[in-house]
C-alpha positions in Angstrom: 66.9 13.4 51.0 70.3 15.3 51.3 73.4 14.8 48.8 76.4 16.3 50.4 77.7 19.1 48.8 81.7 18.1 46.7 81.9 21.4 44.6 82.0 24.7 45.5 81.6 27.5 43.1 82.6 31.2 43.8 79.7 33.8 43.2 81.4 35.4 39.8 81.7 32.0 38.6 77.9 30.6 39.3 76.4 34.3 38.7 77.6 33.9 35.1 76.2 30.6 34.3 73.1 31.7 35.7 73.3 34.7 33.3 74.5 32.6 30.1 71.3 30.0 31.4 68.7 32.8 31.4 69.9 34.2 27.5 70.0 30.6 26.3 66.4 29.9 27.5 65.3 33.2 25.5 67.5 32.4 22.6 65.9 28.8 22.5 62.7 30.7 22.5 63.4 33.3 19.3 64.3 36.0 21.9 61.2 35.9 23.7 61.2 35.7 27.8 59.2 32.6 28.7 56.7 34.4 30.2 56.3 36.5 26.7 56.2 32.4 24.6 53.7 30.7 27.0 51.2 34.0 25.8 51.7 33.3 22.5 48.6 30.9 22.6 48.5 31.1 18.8 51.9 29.6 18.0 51.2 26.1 18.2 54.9 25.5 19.2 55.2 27.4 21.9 52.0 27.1 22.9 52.4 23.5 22.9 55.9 23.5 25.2 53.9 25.7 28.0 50.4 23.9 27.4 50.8 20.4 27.0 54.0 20.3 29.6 52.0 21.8 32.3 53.1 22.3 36.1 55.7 25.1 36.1 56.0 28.4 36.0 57.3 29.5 32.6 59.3 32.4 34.5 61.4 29.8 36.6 62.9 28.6 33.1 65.5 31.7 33.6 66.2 30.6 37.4 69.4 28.5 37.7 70.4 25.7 39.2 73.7 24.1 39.8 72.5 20.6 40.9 73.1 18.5 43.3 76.1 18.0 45.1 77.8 21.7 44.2 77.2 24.6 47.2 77.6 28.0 45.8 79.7 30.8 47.8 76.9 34.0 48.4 77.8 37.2 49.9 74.0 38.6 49.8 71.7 35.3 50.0 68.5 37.4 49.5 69.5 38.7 46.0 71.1 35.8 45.3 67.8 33.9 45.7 66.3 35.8 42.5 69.0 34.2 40.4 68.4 30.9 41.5 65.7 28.1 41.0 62.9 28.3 43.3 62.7 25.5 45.9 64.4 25.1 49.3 67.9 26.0 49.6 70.2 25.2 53.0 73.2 26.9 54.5 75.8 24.9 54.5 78.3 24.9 57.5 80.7 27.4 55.3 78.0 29.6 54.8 77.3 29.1 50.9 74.4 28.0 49.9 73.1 24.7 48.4 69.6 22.9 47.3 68.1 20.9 49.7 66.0 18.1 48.7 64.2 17.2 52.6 60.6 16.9 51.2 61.1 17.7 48.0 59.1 14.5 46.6 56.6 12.8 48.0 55.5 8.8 47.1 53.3 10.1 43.9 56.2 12.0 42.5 58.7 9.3 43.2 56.2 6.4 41.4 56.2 8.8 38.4 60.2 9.9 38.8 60.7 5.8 38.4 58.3 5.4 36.2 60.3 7.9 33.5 63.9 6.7 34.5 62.4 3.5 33.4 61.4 4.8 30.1 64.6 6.9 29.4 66.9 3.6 29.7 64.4 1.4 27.6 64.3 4.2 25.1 68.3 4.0 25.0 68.7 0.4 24.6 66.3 0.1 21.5 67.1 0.7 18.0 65.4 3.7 16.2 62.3 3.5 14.3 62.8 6.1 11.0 59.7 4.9 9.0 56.8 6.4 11.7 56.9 9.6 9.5 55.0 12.2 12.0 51.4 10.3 11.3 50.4 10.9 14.6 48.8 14.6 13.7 47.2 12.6 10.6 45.5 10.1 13.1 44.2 12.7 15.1 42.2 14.3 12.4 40.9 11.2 10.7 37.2 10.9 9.9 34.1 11.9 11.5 35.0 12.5 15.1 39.0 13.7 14.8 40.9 14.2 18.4 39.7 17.0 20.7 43.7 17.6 20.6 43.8 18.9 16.8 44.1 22.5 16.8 41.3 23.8 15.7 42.3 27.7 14.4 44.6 26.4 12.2 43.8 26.0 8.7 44.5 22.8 7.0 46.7 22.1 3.6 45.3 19.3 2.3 42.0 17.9 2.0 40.0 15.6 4.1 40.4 12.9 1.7 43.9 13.2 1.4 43.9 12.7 5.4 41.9 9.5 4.9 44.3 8.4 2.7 47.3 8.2 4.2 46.0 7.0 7.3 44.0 4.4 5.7 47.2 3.2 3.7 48.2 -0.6 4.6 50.9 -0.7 7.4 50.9 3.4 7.6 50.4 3.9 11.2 53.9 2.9 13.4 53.2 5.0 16.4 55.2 3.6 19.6 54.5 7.0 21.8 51.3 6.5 24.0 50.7 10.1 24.3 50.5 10.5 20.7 48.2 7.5 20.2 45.9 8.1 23.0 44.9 11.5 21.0 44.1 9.5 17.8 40.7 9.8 16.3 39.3 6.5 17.7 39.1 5.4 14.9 42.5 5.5 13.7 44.0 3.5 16.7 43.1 0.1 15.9 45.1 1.2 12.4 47.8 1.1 14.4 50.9 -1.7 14.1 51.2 -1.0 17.7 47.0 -1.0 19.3 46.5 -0.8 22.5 49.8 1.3 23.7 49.2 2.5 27.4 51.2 4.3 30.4 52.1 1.2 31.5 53.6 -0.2 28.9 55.4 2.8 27.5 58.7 1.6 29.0 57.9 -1.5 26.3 57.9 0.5 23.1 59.6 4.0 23.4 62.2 4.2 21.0 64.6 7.2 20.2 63.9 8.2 16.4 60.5 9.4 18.2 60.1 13.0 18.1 57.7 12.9 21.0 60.3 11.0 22.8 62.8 13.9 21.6 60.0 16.2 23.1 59.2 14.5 26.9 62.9 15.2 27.5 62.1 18.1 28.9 59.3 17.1 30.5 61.7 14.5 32.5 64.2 17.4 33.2 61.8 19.8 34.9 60.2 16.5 36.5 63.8 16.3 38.6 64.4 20.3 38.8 66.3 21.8 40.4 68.1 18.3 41.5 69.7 18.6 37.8 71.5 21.7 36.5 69.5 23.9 34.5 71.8 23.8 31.3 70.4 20.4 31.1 67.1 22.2 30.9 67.5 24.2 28.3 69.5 21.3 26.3 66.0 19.4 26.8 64.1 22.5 26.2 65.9 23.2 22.4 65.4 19.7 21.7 61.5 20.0 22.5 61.6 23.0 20.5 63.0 21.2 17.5 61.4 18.6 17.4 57.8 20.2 17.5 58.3 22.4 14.5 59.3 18.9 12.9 56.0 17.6 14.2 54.1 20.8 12.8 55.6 21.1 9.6 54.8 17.0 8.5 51.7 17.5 10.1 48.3 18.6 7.7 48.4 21.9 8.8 49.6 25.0 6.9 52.1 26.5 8.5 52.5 29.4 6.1 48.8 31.0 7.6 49.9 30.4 10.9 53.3 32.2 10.6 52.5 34.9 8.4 52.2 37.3 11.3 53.9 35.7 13.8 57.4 34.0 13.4 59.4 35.8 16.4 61.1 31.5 16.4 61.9 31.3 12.8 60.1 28.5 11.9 60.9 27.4 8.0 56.9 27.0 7.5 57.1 24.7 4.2 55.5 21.7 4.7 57.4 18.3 5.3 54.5 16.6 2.8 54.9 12.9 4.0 52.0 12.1 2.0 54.5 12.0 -0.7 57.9 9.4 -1.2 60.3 12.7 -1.3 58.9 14.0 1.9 58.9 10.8 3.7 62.4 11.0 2.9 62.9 14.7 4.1 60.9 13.8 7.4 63.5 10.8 7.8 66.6 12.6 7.5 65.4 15.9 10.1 64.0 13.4 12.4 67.6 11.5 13.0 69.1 15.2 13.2 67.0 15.0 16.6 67.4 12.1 17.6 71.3 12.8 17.3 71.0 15.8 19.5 68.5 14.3 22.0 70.9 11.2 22.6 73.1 13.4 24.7 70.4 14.6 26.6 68.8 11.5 27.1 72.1 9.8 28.8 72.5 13.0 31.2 69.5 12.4 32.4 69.8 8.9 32.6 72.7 9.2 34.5 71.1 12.2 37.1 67.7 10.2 37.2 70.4 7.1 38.6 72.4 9.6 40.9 68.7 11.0 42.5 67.5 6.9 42.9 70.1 5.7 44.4 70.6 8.8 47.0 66.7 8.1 47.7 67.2 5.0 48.2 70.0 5.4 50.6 67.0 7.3 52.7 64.7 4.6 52.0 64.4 1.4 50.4 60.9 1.7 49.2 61.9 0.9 45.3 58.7 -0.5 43.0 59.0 -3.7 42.8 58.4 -3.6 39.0 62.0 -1.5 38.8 63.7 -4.3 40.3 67.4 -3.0 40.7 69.0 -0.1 38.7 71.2 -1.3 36.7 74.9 -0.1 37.9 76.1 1.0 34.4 74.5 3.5 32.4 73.5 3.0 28.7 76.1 4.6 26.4 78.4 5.2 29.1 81.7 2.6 30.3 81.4 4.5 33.5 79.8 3.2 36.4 77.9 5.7 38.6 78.1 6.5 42.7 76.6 8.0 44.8 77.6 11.3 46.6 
């Protein structure tokens, strides 16, 4: 696959987004490098952003990328090369440099880049769900045989019984993200409104009030890095951030043991208790303060997941039948997209 190059960008001008890329990234990360924040195995926000989105090297989080479609002037292309995302990069016939994207994914990666630009314009088209209240970590620590996922150094802040409780409470399980549900207890999931959620039918109930859907964000940017530019990245990366502590502080755990000694992201540790009516509330309100700030994301990369499909499929029409075709405008958006 090759997008022709439209933009070009002189060095100063692309050697200061790299720069202002690499102190966001730390910034998001409470001024750690990412290489510092994935070895912070005790944080369970961190360590959940470098465990559980697996398949990158925390260190190319700093590395930049432009994008497609923009060639970037380079007097020494060697140093350069340290700024700039790894991957292949081509000379282009004025001598700057650009990302090249021959190779770059083979039929397993394109089944799964479909797969989540799927996902991303189902999850835009649905209305929020705002009464979930974060019971997925409940699930996963209900009765005898809790997840394997539940972290299990961290001390808890209520009771067992107080866990049963809430989960066993009529109509209280409203989970529509599979990757939650597939770490409940088993047997919390047939307490579910929504049994039986799978991969494939994730497209069929992701919605955006979901702070896991806030969170796979950035698993969809790095899944199309460095095709997309990495400020998109870190947008997706703050969001994930966000939206874990969310997840951690209305989860059982007690938050105020775990960051005693180490709080290096400034994590408010008081508990979001939506075991009670005024923290059910609380939980609502932080949750669509995501969701507000994920929306943007969410149509970027709705529109660069589009831009990417359509160039690959300009190389070859090999698109899943179960995509049908993409749909020429983008939710949110009056524009209609093209291909470079």
């Amino acid at each position: 696959m090759r997008v022709s190059a439209v933009v070009s960008l002189k060095e100063h001008v692309w050697r200061s987004r790299a720069a202002a890329h690499a102190e966001r990234v730390r910034e998001v990360l409470g001024g750690m490098s990412p290489l510092e924040a994935a070895g912070a195995r005790e944080n369970p926000i961190t360590n959940f952003v470098f465990t559980y989105y697996w398949g990158f090297k925390p260190g190319d989080l700093t590395r930049w990328s432009p994008g497609a479609g923009v060639e970037l002037e380079v007097e020494d292309v060697a140093a350069s090369m340290r700024l700039l995302s790894r991957g292949k990069w081509r000379r282009t016939e004025s001598g700057a440099v650009a990302v090249d994207f021959a190779g770059r994914f083979d039929d397993l990666n394109m089944d799964a880049i479909r797969h989540a630009y799927k996902t991303l314009v189902a999850t835009s088209r649905r209305a929020p769900v705002w009464n979930c209240y974060g019971l997925h970590e409940w699930a996963m620590l209900y009765g005898d045989r809790p997840s394997s996922r539940f972290q299990k150094a961290m001390p808890f802040r209520v009771s067992p019984a107080t866990i049963a409780a809430v989960v066993e409470a009529p109509g209280a399980l409203r989970c529509t993200h599979f990757d939650a549900y597939r770490f409940f207890a088993p047997s919390a999931q047939p307490l579910n409104e929504h049994p039986g959620l799978s991969r494939e039918s994730q497209p069929s109930h992701e919605q955006p009030g979901c702070v896991h859907a806030g969170m796979d964000l950035f698993k969809y940017a790095l899944r199309l890095a460095p095709f997309i530019r990495s400020e998109l990245v870190a947008d997706a990366l703050a969001v994930a951030v966000e939206a874990r502590i969310l997840d951690m502080r209305a989860s059982p755990y007690d938050l105020a043991a775990v960051f005693a000694t180490d709080n290096h992201l400034g994590v408010d540790p008081s508990p979001v208790a939506v075991e009670t009516r005024g923290g059910r509330r609380q939980y609502a309100r932080l949750q669509c303060e995501i969701a507000e700030k994920a929306a943007p994301v969410r149509r970027e990369l709705i529109r660069a997941y589009d831009r990417f499909l359509r160039a690959d499929d300009d190389d070859d029409d090999a698109r899943s039948p179960e995509m049908g075709r993409l749909p020429r405008t983008i939710p949110g958006d009056e524009t209609t997209t093209t291909t470079s």
